[in-house]
C-alpha positions, 0 to 999 in steps of 0.5 A: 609886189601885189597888184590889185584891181578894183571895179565900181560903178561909183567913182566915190567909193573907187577913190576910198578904196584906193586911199584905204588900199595905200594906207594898208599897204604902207601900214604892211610894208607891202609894195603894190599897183593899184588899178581902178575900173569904173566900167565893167567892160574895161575890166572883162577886156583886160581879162580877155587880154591876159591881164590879171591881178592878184586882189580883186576889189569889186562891187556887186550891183553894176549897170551892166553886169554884176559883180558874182558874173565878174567873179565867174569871168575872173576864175575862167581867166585868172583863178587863183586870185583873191576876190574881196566883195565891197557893196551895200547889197549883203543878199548877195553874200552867199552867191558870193562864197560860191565863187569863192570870194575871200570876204564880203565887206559891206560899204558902211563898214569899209574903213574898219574892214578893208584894212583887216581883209588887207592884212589877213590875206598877206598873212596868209600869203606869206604864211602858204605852204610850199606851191609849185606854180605853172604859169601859162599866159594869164592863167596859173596853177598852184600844186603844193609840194605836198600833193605832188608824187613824182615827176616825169620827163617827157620829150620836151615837157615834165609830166607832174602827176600830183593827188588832184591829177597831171599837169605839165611844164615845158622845161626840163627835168634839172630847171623843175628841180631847181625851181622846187628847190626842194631835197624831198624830191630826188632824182631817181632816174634822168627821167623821173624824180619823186615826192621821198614823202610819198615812197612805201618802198624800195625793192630791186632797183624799184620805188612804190609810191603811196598812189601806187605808182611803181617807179625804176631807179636806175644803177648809177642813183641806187646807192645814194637814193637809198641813203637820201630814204634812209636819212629822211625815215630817221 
């Protein structure tokens, strides 16, 4: 299910985009919501009210605001969605990319470019690499399995301490690694579990990650940690 949003000030351009939107969508076999704004004011209260969408469709000149400080709003608010520019204003393409915009479709082209800016992000979409997702109100954060080196209880919460820095999760150790669902992270200790992609080492009943963390592994998990490193080295 994806939901996308779309804002202009130009209620003719709302209703082609909603009719190229459910042609795409039907042509993807995707399932979606479809919510359209005319003012800007309308959109920025949603925002401000933790309603976020994964596909943003907006227009760049609007009377009250342009669609680049829409944009801004969007990624304090919502910042991991997807911002498709539609508009007749292409002087603008650059500011575009700096708030990161996914594409910049102008007017004249929208039937022809929409359905490919449609397909081209579900196809990336479907095609990420493995994430770990936090979602706090409105607000995620994607950590890729990749970048994740070890995880750390913590009273109530689970430390996640990845290539980009910590974050953190109130759930417990068990419920994380169900959602990872993963068998490249082992438990090592009931307070730790590890990235096996990012172990160096394992001496005396310690671990060495690649960031240079040393980890303890506790007696109990000794024997089956190391065969868990053993199998994945070969």
């Amino acid at each position: 299910m994806l939901n996308i949003a779309v804002l202009d000030d130009q209620e003719e351009y709302v209703k082609r985009i909603g009719k190229l939107t459910a042609e795409s969508m039907q042509n993807l076999g995707i399932s979606y919501t479809f919510k359209k704004y005319i003012k800007v004011n309308e959109l920025i209260s949603d925002l401000r009210e933790k309603e976020c969408f994964d596909i943003y469709l907006l227009d760049v000149e609007m009377p009250e605001m342009t669609g680049i400080e829409v944009a801004k709003i969007i990624r304090k608010e919502c910042w991991g969605s997807a911002i498709i520019y539609i508009t007749n204003h292409v002087e603008y393409a650059v500011e575009a990319f700096e708030v990161n915009a996914y594409r910049y479709i102008p007017k004249n082209m929208l039937e022809e470019k929409l359905p490919e800016a449609f397909a081209a992000l579900v196809s990336q979409m479907e095609h990420e690499e493995d994430v770990y997702i936090i979602k706090k109100g409105c607000q995620f954060e994607k950590i890729p399995y990749k970048e994740i080196f070890y995880l750390k209880k913590e009273e109530k919460y689970v430390e996640i301490i990845h290539k980009r820095g910590e974050s953190r999760v109130r759930k417990t150790l068990s419920q994380v690694r169900d959602e990872l669902g993963s068998r490249q992270f082992i438990v090592i200790d009931r307070s730790y579990m590890v990235n096996i992609v990012h172990i160096m080492s394992l001496k005396n009943q310690q671990i060495v990650l690649r960031d240079g963390s040393m980890l303890p592994v506790s007696k109990p998990r000794l024997l089956q940690v190391k065969k868990e490193i053993l199998e994945y080295w070969r």
